[in-house]
Each structure stands twice: as C-alpha cells, then as structure tokens.
LUMVOZA-474463 format. One record per residue (C-alpha): residue in one letter; z negated, y, x negated. Coordinates in Angstrom, 3 decimals. Layout:
BEGIN
 code       up    north     east
    a        Z        Y        X
...
//
This chain:
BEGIN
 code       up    north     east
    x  -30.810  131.668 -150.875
    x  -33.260  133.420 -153.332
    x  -30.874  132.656 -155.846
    x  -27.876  134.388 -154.310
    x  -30.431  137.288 -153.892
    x  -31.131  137.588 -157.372
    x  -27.551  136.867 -158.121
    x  -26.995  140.520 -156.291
    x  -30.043  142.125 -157.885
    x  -28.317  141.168 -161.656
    x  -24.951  142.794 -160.277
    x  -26.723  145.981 -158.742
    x  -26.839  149.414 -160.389
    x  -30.283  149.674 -163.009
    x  -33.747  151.557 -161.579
    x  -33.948  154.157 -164.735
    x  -37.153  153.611 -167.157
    x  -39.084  156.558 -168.251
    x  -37.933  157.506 -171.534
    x  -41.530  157.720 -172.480
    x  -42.823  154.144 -174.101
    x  -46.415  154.455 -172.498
    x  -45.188  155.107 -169.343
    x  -42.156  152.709 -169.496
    x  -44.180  149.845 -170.801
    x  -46.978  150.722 -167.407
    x  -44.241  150.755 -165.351
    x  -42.588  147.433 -166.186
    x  -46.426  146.004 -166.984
    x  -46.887  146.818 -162.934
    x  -44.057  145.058 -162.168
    x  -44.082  141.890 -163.622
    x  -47.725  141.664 -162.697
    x  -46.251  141.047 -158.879
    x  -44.763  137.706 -160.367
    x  -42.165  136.992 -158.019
    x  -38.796  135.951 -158.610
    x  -37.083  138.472 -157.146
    x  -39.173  141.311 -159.076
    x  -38.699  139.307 -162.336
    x  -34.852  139.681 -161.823
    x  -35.061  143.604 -161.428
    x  -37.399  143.956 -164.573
    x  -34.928  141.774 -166.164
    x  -31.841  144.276 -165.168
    x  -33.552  147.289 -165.542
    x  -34.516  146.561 -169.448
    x  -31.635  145.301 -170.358
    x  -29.440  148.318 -168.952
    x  -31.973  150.627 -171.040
    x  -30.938  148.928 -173.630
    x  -27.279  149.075 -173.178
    x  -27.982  153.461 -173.704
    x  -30.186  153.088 -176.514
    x  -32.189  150.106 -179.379
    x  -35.097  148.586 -177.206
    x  -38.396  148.793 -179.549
    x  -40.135  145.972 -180.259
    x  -42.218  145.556 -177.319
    x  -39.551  146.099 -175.082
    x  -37.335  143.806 -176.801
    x  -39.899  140.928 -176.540
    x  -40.888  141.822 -173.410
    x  -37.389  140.988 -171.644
    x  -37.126  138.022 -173.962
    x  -40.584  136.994 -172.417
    x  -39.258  137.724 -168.425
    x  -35.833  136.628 -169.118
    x  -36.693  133.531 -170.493
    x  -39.106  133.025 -167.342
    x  -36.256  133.541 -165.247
    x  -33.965  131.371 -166.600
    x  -36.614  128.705 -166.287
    x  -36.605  129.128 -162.867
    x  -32.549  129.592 -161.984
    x  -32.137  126.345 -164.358
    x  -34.626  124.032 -162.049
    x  -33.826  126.034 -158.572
    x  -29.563  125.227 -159.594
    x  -30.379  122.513 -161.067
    x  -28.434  123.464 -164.214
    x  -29.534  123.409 -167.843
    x  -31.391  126.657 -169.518
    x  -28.455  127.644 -171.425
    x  -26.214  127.544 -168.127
    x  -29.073  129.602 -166.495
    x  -29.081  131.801 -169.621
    x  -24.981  132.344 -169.495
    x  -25.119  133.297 -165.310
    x  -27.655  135.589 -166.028
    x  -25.491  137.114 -168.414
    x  -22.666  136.935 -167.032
    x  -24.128  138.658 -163.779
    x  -25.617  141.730 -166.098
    x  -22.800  142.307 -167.854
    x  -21.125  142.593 -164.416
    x  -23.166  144.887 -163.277
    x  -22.810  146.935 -166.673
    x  -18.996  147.099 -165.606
    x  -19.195  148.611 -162.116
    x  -22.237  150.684 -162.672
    x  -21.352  152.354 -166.121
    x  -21.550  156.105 -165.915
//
C-alpha cells in the first residue's frame, strides 16, 4: 500500500525549490530529516524535476543520489525486486510525471 502511494507521489506534479542554494539545500535538509518513506519519495521528485529546468550543483546532485539510492533500497526489499528493478520503476514513474506535468 505505501508503495502504490509513493508510486503516485513519483507521478505527481514537482513542489518548486527555491532557486536560492542556501535556502533550497534547508529546505530539502528539513525534509529528509522526517525520514519517512513517503517524504523520501517527494524529496526524490522534487530534485530531480529541478533538475530537469536547470544542472543540479554538486550538493544537490549527491544529495538525490544519497535519497534516491535510500529509496530504492527500500522499494527493492518492500517488492521484493532487485535494486536495479527498484532503480528502473523509480524512473520510469519520474519520467512519467515529467510527461504530464511539463509546462
């Protein structure tokens, strides 16, 4: 069930960052400090659609690498599917998402 949940949050339209680094990295630091799943997932979109509009630095980019790599962790045990199946929903879903929320 928390799956199919997170499966949505992928799909749904990006929360916009602050443009600002300090305030973007706060922001995100905030967020992942919650831990849960669900929150991981929305960090997860949310980065990676900022990056779609312009190059992630390098704490940004290692940051979703970090959370994404969490996640994936999780999706392959909870599916019982291997990390690189995990790793290609994920995907999949965001680039989904990308489609049908694209302005």
């Amino acid at each position: 069930e928390e799956l199919e949940q997170c499966r949505r949050i992928l799909k749904s339209k990006p929360v916009p960052l602050p443009k600002d680094h300090h305030r973007r990295r706060s922001e995100i630091s905030e967020r992942v400090k919650q831990g849960s799943f669900r929150v991981m997932c929305e960090v997860v979109r949310d980065l990676s659609a900022y990056g779609w509009n312009r190059a992630l630095n390098d704490v940004d980019a290692t940051l979703l690498a970090k959370v994404r790599t969490s996640i994936c962790r999780e999706w392959s045990a909870a599916a019982k599917i291997s990390m690189e199946q995990a790793n290609h929903e994920v995907e999949t879903l965001l680039q989904a998402g990308r489609r049908s929320h694209q302005s």
